[in-house]
N, C-alpha and C positions, 0 to 999 in steps of 0.2 A: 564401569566404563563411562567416559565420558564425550557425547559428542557436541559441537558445534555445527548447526543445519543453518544454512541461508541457501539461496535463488536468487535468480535475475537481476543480476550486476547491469547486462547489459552494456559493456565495455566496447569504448570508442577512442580511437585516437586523439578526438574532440573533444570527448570530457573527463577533463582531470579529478573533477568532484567523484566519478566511480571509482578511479583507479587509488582516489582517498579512500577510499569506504571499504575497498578490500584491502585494503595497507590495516586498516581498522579494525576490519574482522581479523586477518589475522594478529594482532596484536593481543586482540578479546581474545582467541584463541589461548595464546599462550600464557595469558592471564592465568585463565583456569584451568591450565593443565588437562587440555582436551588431548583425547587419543589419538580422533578424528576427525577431522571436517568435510562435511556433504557437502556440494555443489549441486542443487537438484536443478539445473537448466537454465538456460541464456546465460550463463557467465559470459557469452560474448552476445553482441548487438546482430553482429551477421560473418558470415566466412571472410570476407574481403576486411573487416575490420582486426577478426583476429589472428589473417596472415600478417598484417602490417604491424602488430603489437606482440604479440603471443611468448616473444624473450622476454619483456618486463617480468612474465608471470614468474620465471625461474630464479628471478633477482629476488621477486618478493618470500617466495616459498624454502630460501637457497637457506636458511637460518632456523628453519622451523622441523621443531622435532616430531612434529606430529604426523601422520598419514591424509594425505587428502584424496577425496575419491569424489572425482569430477564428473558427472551427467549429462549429455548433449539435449538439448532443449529444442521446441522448434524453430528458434533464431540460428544456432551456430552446429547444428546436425550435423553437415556436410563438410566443416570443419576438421572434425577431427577424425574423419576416413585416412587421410595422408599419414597418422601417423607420429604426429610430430612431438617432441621433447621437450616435457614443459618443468620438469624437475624432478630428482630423486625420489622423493615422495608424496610424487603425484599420481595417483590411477586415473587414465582415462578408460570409464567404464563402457563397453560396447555389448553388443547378443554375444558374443561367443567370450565373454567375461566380466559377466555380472553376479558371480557369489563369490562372498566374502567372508572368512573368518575370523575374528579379534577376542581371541580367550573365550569369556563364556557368550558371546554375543555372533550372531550370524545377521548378516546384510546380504540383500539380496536388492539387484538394483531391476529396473527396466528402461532401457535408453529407451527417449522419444525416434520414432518411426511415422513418417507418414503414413506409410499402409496399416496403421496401427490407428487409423485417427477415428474409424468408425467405432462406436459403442459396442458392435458385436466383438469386433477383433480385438479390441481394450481386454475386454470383459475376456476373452480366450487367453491372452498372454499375461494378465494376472494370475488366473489357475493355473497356468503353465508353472508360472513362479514361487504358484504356493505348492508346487508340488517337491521343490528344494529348501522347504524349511525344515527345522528342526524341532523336533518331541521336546527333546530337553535344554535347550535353550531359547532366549529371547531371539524372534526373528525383527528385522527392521526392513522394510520396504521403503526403500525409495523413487519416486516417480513424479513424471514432470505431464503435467494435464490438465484438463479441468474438470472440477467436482462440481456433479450436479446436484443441487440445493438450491429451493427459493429463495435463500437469502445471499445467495452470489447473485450479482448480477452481472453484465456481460462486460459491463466496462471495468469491472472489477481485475479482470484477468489481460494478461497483453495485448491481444488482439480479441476481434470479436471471431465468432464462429464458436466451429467442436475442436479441441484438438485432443485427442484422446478423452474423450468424455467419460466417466464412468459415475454409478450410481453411491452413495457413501453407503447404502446398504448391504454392498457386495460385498465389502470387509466384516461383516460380523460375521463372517461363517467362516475364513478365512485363520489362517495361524499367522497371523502379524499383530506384534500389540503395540507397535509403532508404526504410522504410514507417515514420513517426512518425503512432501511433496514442494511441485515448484510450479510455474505460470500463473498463480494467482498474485497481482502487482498491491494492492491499495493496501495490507496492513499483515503484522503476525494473526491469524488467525488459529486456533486451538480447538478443534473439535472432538468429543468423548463420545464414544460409544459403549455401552456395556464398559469393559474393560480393557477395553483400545483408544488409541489418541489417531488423529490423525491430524498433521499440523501443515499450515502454510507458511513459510518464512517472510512471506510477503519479499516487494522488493525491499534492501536494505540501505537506498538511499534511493530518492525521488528521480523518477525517473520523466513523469508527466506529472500534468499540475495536479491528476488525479490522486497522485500519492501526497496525503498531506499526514501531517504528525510528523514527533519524531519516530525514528527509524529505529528498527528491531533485530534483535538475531535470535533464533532456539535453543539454547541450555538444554542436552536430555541427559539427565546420569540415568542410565538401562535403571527398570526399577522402579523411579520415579515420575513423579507427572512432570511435561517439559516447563522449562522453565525460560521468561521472556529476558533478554536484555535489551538495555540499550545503548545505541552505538552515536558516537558524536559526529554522524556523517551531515550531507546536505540534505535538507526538505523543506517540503511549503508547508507553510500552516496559515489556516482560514480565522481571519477575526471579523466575527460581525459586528458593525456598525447599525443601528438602526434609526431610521430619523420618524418626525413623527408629524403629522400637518398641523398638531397640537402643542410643537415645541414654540417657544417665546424665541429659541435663541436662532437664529444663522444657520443653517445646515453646517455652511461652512466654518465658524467658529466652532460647530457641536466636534465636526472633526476632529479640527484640530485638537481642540481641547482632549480627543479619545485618545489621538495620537501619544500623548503623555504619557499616557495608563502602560503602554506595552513597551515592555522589554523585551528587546528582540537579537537572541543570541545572533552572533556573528554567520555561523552556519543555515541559518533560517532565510528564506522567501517568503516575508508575508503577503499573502492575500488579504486586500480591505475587502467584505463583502459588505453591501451599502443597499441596505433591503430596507424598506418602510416608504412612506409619504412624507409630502414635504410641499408647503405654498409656496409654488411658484412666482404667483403674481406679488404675494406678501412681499419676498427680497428678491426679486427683479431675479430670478435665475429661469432661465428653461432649462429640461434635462438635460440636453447637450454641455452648455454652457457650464453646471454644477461639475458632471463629470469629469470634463475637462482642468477645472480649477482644483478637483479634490485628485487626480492623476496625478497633477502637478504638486500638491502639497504632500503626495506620499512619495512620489521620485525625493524631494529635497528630506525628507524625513529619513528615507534609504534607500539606496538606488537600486536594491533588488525587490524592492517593492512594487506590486501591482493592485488594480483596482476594480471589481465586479461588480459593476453599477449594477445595481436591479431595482435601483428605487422608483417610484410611482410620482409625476408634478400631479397632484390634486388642487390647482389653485382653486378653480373653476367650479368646487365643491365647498368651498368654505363659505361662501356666502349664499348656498343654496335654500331656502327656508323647511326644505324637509330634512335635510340631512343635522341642522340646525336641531330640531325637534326630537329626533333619535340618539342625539349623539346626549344632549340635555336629558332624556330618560335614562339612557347607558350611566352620567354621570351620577344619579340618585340615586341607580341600587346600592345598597348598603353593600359593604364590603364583604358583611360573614355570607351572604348569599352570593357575592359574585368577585371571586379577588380580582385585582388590577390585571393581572397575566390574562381573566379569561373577559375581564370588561376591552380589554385590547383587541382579542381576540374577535368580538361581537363587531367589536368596531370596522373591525377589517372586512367581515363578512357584507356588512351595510355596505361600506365604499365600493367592493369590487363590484356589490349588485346594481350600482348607480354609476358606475364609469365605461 
C-alpha cells in the first residue's frame, strides 16, 4: 500500500501559489499510484477562507482515483462541522470517524480539538486510539500537533504555543509503526524510533519566509521507511553573501559579481543574506546607504528577490593600531595549524570584542 502524506497547505483565496502546490501533490499522487493521501491539518488557512473556496477542491480531486482522508487542523477545525462536499473520494475525518481500513493496513486518525490542546488530554486520546489498533496489521496514526523535542523550536511549527503537545517517547510503547503528523511548517522532518517513524510533512510550499528550501512531500509503501519527494511548488531559499573589511573589492561589485553564480529557478524567492564586515569609510558607503543599493541590485536581478542585511560598517577599525597588530599575528599562523575558515573565525571574535 501506498500512501502520499503532506500538511499545511494553508489555503487562501489570495494565494494561487498553494492552490499550485495541491494541483501538484495531487498529480505526485497519481504519479505513483498512491492509494491514499493524508491531509494531516491546515489544508485551509482559516473557516472563512475555506467557505469561500472549498468547490475548487472537488474540481481538483474530481479525476483522481485515489482515496483522500482529510484532517482538521487548528487553523480550519470549525470548518468542517457544517458538513460540507468536497468530493467522492474525499474523507473528512472527525471523533466519531476516525478508523480506517485499506486491505492489510489500518489508519486510525485523531482530529485536532482544542480541549485536546493540554499534554495531559493529548497524551489520554492517543491511548484512546491505540486502543483500536490492530495485532495483525500495520496500524498508522495520523495527527496534527506539536512534538516536543529540543531540536524543534517554536518557530518551527505555525504558530507559537502548545497545540496538542505530546512527548515522542509516548509512541514507543504504543502499536503504531507509522505516526504521519501535521503543524510542524519549516521542513519534511523523519524521526526513527526503535522501529517506528514518525514523520512531519512540513509545509509543501512556503508559506512564511521561514520555510526555506525546496518543498517536500512523504512517499510511505506500508513496510518500508518513508520516503522524501519533491514537488516543483513555490519557496524561498537563503543565499549567503559574505563581505569582508579585508576585501580589495566594493562591497557592491562583490555582490554583484555573487549575483552571477545563482541560478534561480523561476519558482524560487531568493533571500540575499549579507553577513560579514565591510569599510565603510574605504568606499564611502554607511550601512544604510549599502543596503539600500544592494536592495535595489537584487529587485533588478529578480523582482521576487529580497535582502537581510546583517552586515557590520567596521570603517573605524581598520586603521586602529591594535586591531592592526592581531589581525598581522592571525595572518602568520601557518595554515596546518590554523585553516583560513577558523583564521576567519578568530578574526571575528577580535572585531565583535572591539566594536
Amino acid at each position: 500500500m501506498k500512501i502520499l502524506h503532506t500538511s499545511d497547505l494553508h489555503l487562501r483565496t489570495d494565494t494561487p501559489e498553494r492552490w499550485e502546490a495541491l494541483e501538484l501533490i495531487v498529480n505526485k499522487a497519481k504519479e505513483n499510484s498512491v492509494d491514499v493521501l493524508v491531509i494531516c491539518g491546515d489544508l485551509f488557512d482559516s473557516k472563512e477562507d475555506a467557505m469561500k473556496s472549498y468547490e475548487k477542491l472537488r474540481k481538483i480531486f474530481s479525476q483522481a482515483s485515489f482515496q483522500t482522508l482529510i484532517l482538521p487542523g487548528n487553523h480550519d477545525e470549525k470548518f468542517y462541522e457544517d458538513g460540507l462536499y468536497l468530493g467522492n473520494n474525499v474523507t473528512i475525518i472527525s471523533s466519531e470517524n476516525n478508523v480506517f481500513e485499506f486491505g492489510d493496513v489500518k489508519i486510525i486518525a485523531i482530529p485536532f480539538k482544542k480541549e485536546y490542546s493540554s499534554s495531559k488530554e493529548t497524551i489520554k486520546i492517543i491511548h484512546e486510539a491505540n486502543t483500536y489498533t490492530s495485532h495483525t496489521k500495520p496500524n498508522i496514526l495520523l495527527f496534527h500537533g506539536e512534538l516536543i523535542a529540543p531540536f524543534y523550536e517554536p518557530d518551527d511549527f505555525g504558530e507559537r504555543g502548545r497545540y496538542m503537545p505530546i512527548d515522542l517517547n509516548i509512541f514507543k510503547s504504543l502499536n503504531f509503526q507509522y505516526i504521519l503528523a501535521g503543524h510542524f511548517h519549516t521542513k519534511l522532518s523523519i524521526l526513527k524510533a526503535s522501529d517506528k517513524f514518525f514523520v512531519y510533512s512540513g509545509s509543501p510550499v512556503s508559506i512564511t519566509k521561514k520555510e526555506r528550501g525546496k518543498r517536500k512531500v512523504n512517499l510511505l509503501e506500508v513496510g518500508k521507511e518513508p520516503k522524501e519527494l519533491e514537488i516543483e511548488s513555490f519557496y524561498y531559499e537563503e543565499f549567503e553573501i559574505r563581505l569582508s573589511i579585508f576585501d580589495d573589492h566594493n562591497p557592491i561589485n562583490k555582490f554583484t559579481e555573487e549575483l552571477k553564480s545563482f541560478n534561480i529557478p523561476p519558482n524560487c524567492s531568493p533571500i540575499f543574506k549579507i553577513t560579514g564586515h565591510f569599510d565603510g569609510a574605504k568606499h564611502a558607503l554607511s550601512e544604510s546607504e549599502l543596503n539600500y543599493k544592494l536592495q535595489t541590485l537584487a529587485k533588478n536581478f529578480n523582482t521576487k528577490s529580497e535582502v537581510e542585511f546583517l552586515a557590520k560598517d567596521l570603517g573605524r577599525l581598520s586603521n586602529n593600531p591594535i586591531f592592526e597588530k592581531i589581525l598581522e599575528k592571525v595572518r602568520k599562523i601557518n595554515d596546518e595549524e590554523l585553516n583560513e575558515e577558523d583564521k576567519r573565525q578568530l578574526i571575528e571574535i577580535f572585531i565583535n570584542a572591539m566594536i
